[in-house]
TIMAR-236370 format. One record per residue (C-alpha): residue in one letter; y, z, x; residue number from 0. Coordinates in Angstrom, 1 decimal. Example, Ala and Ser with C-alpha at 12.3 -4.5 7.8 and 13.67 -1.06 7.14 Angstrom:
<dolums>
A / -4.5 / 7.8 / 12.3 / 0
S / -1.1 / 7.1 / 13.7 / 1
</dolums>
This chain:
<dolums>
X / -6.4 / 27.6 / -6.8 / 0
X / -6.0 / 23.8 / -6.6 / 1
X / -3.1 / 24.1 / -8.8 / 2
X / -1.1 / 25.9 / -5.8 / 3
X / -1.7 / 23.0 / -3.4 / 4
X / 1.6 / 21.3 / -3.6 / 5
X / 3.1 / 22.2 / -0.6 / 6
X / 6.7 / 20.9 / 0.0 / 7
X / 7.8 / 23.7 / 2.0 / 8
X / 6.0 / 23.1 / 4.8 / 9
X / 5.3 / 19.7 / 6.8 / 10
X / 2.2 / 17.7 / 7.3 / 11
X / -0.1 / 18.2 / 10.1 / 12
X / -1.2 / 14.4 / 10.3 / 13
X / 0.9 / 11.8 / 9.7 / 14
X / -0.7 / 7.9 / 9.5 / 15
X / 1.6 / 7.5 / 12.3 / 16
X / -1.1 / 9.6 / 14.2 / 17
X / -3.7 / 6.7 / 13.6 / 18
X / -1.7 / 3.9 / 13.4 / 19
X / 1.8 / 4.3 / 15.8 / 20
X / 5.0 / 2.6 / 14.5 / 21
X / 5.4 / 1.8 / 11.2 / 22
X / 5.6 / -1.8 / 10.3 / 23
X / 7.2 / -3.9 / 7.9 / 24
X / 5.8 / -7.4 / 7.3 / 25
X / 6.0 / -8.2 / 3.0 / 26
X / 7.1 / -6.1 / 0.0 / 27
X / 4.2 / -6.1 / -2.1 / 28
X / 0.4 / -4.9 / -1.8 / 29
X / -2.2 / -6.0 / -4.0 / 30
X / -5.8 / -3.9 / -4.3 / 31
X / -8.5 / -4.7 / -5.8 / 32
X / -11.9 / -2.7 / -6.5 / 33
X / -14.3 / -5.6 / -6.6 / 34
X / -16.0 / -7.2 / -3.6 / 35
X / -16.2 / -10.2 / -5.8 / 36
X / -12.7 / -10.9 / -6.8 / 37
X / -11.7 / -9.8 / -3.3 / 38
X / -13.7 / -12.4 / -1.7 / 39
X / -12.5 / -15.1 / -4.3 / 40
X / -8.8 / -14.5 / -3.3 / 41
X / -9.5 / -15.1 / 0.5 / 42
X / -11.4 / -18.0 / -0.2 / 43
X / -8.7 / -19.6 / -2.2 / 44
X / -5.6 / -18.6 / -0.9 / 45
X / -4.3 / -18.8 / 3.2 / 46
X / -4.4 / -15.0 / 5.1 / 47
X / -4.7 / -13.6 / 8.4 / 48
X / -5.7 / -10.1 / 9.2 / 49
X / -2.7 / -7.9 / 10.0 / 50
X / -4.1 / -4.4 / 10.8 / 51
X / -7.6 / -2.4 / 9.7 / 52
X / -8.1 / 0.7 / 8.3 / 53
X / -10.6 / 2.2 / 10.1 / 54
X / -12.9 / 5.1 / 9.4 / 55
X / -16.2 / 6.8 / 10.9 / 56
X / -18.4 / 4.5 / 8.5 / 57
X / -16.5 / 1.5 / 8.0 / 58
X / -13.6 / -0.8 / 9.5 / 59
X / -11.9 / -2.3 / 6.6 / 60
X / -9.2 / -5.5 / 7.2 / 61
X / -5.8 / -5.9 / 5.5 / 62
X / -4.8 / -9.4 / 5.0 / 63
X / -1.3 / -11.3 / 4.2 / 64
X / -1.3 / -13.7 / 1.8 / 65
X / 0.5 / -16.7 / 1.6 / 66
X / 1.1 / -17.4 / -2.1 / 67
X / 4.2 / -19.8 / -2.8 / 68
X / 6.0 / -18.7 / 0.6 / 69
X / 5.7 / -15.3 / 0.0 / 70
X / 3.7 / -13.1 / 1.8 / 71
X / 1.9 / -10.6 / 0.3 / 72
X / -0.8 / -7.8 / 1.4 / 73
X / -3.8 / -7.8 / -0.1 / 74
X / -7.2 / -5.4 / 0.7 / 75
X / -10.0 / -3.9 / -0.8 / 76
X / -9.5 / -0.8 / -2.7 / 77
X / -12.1 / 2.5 / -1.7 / 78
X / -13.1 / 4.1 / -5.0 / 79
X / -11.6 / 7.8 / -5.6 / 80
X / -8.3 / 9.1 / -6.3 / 81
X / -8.5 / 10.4 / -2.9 / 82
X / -9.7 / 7.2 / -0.6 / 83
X / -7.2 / 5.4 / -2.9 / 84
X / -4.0 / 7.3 / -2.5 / 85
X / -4.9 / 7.5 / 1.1 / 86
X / -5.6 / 3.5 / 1.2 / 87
X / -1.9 / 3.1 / 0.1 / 88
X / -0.4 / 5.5 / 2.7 / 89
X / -1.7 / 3.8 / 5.1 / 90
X / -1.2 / -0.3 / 4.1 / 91
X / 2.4 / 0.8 / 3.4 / 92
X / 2.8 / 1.8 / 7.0 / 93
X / 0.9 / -0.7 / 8.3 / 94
X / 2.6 / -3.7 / 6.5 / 95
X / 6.1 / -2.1 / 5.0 / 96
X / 4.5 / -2.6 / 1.4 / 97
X / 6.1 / -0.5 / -1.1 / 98
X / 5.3 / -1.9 / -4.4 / 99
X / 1.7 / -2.0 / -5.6 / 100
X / -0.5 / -3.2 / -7.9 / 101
X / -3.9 / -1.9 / -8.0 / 102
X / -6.1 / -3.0 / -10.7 / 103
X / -10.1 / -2.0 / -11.5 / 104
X / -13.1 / -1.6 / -14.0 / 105
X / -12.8 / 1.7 / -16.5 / 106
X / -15.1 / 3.0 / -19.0 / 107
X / -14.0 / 3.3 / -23.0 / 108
X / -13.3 / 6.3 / -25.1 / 109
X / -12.9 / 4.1 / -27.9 / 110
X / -14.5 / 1.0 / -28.4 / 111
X / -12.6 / 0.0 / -31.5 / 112
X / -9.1 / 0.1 / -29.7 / 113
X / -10.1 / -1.4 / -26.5 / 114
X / -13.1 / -3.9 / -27.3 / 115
X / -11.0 / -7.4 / -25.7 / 116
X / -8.3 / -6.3 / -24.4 / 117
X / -6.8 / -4.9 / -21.0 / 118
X / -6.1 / -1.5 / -21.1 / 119
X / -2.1 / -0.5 / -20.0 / 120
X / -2.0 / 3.0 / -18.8 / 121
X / 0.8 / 5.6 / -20.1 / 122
X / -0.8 / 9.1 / -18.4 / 123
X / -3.0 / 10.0 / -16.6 / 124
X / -5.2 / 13.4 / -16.9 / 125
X / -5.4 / 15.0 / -13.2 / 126
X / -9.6 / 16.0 / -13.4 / 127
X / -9.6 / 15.2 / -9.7 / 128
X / -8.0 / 16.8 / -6.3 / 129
X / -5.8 / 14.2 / -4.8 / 130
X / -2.7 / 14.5 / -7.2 / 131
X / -2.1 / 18.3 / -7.1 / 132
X / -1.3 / 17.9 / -3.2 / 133
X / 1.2 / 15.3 / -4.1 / 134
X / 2.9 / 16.7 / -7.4 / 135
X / 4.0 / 19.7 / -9.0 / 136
X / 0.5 / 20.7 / -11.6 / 137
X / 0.4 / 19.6 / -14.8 / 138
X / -1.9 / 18.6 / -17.1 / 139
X / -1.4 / 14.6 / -17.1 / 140
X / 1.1 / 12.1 / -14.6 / 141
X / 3.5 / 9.7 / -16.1 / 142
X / 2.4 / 6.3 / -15.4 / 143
X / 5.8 / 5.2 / -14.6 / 144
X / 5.8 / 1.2 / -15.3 / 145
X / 3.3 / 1.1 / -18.5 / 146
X / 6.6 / -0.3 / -20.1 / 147
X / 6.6 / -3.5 / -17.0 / 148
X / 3.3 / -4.1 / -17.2 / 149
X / 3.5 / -4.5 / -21.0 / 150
X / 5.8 / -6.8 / -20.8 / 151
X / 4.2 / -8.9 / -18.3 / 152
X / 1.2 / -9.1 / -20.4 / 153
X / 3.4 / -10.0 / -23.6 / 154
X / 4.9 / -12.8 / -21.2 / 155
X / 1.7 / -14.3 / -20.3 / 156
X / 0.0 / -13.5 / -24.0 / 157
X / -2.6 / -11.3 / -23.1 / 158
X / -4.3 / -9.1 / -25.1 / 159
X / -3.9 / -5.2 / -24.4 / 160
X / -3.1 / -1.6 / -25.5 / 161
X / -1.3 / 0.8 / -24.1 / 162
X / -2.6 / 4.4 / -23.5 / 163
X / -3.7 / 7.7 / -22.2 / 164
X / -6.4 / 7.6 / -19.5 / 165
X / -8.6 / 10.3 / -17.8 / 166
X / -8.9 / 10.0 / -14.6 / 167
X / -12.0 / 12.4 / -12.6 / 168
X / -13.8 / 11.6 / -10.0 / 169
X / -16.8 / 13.5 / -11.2 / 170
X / -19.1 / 10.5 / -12.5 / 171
X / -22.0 / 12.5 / -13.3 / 172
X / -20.2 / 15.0 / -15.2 / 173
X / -18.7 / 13.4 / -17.6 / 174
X / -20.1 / 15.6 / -20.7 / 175
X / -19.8 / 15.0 / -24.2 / 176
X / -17.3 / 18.2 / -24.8 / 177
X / -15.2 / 16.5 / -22.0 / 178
X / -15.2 / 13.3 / -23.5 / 179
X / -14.6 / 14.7 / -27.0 / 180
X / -11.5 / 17.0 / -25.3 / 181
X / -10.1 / 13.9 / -23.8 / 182
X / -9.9 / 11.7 / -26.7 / 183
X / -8.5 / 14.3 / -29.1 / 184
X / -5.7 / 14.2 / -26.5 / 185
X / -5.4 / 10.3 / -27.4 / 186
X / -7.0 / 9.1 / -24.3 / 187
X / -8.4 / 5.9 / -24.4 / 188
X / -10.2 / 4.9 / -21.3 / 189
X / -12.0 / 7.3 / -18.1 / 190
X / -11.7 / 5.6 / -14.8 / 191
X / -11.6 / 7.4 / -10.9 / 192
X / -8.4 / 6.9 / -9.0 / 193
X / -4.8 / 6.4 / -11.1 / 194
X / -4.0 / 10.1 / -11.4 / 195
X / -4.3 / 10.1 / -7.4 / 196
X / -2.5 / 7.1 / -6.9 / 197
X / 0.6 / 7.8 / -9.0 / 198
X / 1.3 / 10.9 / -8.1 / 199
X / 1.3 / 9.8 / -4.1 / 200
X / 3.1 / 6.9 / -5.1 / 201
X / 6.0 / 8.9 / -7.0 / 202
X / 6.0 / 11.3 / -3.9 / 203
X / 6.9 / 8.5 / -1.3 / 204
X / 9.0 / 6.8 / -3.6 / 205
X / 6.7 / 3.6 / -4.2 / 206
X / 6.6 / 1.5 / -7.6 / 207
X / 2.8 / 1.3 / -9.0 / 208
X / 1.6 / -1.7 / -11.2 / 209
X / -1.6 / -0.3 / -12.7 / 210
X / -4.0 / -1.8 / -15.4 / 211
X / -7.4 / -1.3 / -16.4 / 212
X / -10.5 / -3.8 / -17.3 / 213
X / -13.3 / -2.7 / -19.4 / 214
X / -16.8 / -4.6 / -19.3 / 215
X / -19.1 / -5.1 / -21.8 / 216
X / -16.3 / -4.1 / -24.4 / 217
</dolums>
C-alpha cells in the first residue's frame, strides 16, 4: 500500500550527494517558479550567475544566484509534480545551502465565488499524489506550516487573498466531478499538482516553505 511507504527505519539508497558530491552552502533562500515567462523576466531584470544544474536524461536545467539588494538568493525553474518538485528542492538545497523556500504557481478553483481576484494562501493540503507518503507519516491532508506568514505578508503589502484547503493530485485527467464534489465538501478551495509533495519533504528535512497559489481567468 502506498500508505506503508514511510520508511524511517531504514536509510536511503541514493543520496543527492551521489549526483552532486559535497554539499554546498552559498545563500539562505530559494525562490521557484512554475512559469517560463516569469522565470525569464527575473533573469532579465535582475544580475545572476549560474551556480550548479540539475541534470536529468531529458533535460539540463541551471540554478542561478540572484543579486537582489546585496543578498543573494537562488532562484530556478520549478518541474511540475509533487514528485519533480520535492525532488527539485532536495537537490538546490544541497547544491546552494538554501533552506527556506518559496515556491509559487498557477491552480485551478473549486469555488469561484471565494477565490475570483484574489491569491489563494494555502492551510492543507490533500495527499492525492505519491511523493508525500515517502516523506510523512499518512494522513489524509499536510499542514501547510506558514499559511499564517504568508498572510501576513500579503496584509503588509495589501493584497487581496484567502486562506484555505487545497487538493493537491497529480492526476490531471482524472479529476472527476465526485472528486471535485468530495474535495470541496471538505472546504477545499483550490486543486493544484505539487504542495502536498513539497511540504511534506520540506517538514522532513527541516526546511521552511512559503507557498501561495494564482488562479487565472478567476
Amino acid at each position: 500500500m502506498i500508505t506503508d511507504s514511510f520508511d524511517i527505519n531504514s536509510e536511503a539508497i541514493i543520496s543527492p550527494k551521489s549526483f552532486f558530491g559535497e554539499q554546498k552552502k552559498l545563500c539562505d533562500i530559494a525562490i521557484g517558479t512554475f512559469s517560463r515567462e516569469i522565470y525569464a523576466a527575473v533573469l532579465e531584470r535582475f544580475p545572476n550567475e549560474v551556480v550548479g544544474d540539475i541534470s536529468a536524461a531529458n533535460r539540463v536545467k541551471p540554478i542561478h544566484l540572484l543579486t537582489i539588494h546585496d543578498q543573494k538568493i537562488a532562484f530556478y525553474l520549478s518541474e511540475i509534480g509533487a514528485t519533480l518538485a520535492g525532488t527539485d528542492i532536495t537537490d538546490v538545497n544541497w547544491l546552494t545551502g538554501a533552506d527556506k523556500f518559496i515556491l509559487f504557481g498557477s491552480a485551478g478553483s473549486l469555488d469561484q465565488e471565494k477565490t475570483a481576484g484574489k491569491y489563494v494562501i494555502p492551510t492543507e493540503a490533500y495527499r492525492d499524489e505519491g511523493m508525500s507518503y515517502h516523506y510523512a507519516e499518512p494522513a489524509d491532508y499536510i499542514t501547510v506550516k506558514n499559511a499564517d506568514k504568508m498572510e501576513g505578508l500579503f496584509k503588509s503589502f495589501d493584497l487581496p487573498y484567502i486562506k484555505g484547503r487545497v487538493w493537491t493530485t497529480d492526476a490531471i485527467y482524472r479529476e472527476t466531478r465526485n472528486m471535485v464534489a468530495a474535495r470541496k465538501a471538505e472546504g477545499c478551495i483550490a486543486v493544484e499538482m505539487e504542495l502536498a509533495g513539497v511540504q511534506a519533504v520540506c517538514d522532513f528535512y527541516g526546511f521552511d516553505l512559503y507557498n501561495f497559489l494564482f488562479i487565472p481567468f478567476s
